[in-house]
C-alpha positions as CSV (number, residue, x, y, z in Angstrom):
1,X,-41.3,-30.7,-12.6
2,X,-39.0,-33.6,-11.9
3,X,-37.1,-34.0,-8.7
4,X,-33.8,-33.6,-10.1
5,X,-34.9,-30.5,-11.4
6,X,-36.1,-29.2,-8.8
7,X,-33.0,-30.4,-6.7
8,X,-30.6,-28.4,-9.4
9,X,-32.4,-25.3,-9.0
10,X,-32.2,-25.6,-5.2
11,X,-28.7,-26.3,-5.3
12,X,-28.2,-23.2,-7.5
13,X,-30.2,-21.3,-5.4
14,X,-28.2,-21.8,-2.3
15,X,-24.8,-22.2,-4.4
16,X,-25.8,-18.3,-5.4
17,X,-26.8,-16.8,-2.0
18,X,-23.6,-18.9,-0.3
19,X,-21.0,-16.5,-2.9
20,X,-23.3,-13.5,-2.8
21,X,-22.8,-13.6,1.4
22,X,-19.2,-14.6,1.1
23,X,-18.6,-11.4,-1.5
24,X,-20.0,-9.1,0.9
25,X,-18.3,-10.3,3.9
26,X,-15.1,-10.2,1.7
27,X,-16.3,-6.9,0.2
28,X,-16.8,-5.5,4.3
29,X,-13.5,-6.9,5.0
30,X,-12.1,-4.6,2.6
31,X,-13.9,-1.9,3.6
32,X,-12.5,-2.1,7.1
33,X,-8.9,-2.7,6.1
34,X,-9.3,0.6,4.7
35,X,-10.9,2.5,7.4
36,X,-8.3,1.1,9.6
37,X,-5.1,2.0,7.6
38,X,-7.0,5.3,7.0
39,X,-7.6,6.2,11.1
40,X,-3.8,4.6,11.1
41,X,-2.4,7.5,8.7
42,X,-4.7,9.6,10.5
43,X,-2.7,9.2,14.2
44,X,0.4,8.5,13.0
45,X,2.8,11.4,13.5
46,X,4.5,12.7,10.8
47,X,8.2,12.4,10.3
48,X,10.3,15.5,9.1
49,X,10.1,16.4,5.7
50,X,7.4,13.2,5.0
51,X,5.7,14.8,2.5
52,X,8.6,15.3,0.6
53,X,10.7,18.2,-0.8
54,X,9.0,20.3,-3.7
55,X,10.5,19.8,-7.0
56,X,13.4,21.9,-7.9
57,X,13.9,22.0,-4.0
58,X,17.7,22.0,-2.4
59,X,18.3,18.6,-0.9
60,X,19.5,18.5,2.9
61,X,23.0,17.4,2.7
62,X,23.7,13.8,4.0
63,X,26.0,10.4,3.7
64,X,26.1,7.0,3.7
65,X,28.5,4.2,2.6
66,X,28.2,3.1,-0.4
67,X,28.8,-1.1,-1.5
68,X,32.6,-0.4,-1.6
69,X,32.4,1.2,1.7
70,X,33.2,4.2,1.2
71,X,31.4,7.2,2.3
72,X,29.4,9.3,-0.2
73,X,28.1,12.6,0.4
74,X,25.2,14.3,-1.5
75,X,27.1,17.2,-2.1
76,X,29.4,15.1,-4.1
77,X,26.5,15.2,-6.7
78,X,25.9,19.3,-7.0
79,X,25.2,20.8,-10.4
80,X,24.3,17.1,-11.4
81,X,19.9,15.7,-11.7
82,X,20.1,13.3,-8.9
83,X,17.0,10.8,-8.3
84,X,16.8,10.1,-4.3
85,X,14.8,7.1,-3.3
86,X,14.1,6.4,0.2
87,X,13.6,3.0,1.5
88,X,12.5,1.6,4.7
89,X,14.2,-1.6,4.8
90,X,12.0,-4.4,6.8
C-alpha cells in the first residue's frame, strides 16, 4: 500500500470515530434534556384547571381589555363557539 493510502484511511478512520463520539454525546445530551424537563413537569405543581376544561364544558366567566380598551367579558360571547387561547407572555 502507498503511504498516502494508508494516510487517507487513517484520517477516515479517526474522521468516523471523531462524529460517531460527537453523535452520542449530542445524542446523551438530548436524553438528559428530557429527563430533566420530564422530573421538571413531574415537581411542578399544577395550576387550577391546567389540564384544561373538557370539551363542551361551561367556561369560567372572566374579562380583560381588549386593544380599544375596553373591557370584554366572556359572557358577552354566550350561545356563540368561542375558541380560548391562553398565553403566557415572556
Amino acid at each position: 500500500m502507498s503511504t498516502g493510502l494508508i494516510v487517507l484511511v487513517t484520517t477516515c478512520g479517526i474522521l468516523t470515530a471523531f462524529g460517531i463520539f460527537l453523535m452520542l454525546g449530542v445524542l446523551r445530551q438530548l436524553a438528559l434534556m428530557q429527563w430533566r424537563l420530564d422530573q421538571l413537569a413531574a415537581v411542578t405543581p399544577s395550576k387550577t384547571n391546567r389540564s384544561g376544561l373538557k370539551v363542551g364544558a361551561t367556561a369560567p366567566d372572566f374579562e380583560l381589555p381588549d386593544p380599544d380598551g375596553k373591557t370584554i367579558r366572556l359572557c358577552n360571547f354566550a350561545d356563540r363557539s368561542v375558541l380560548l387561547v391562553f398565553t403566557q407572555p415572556g
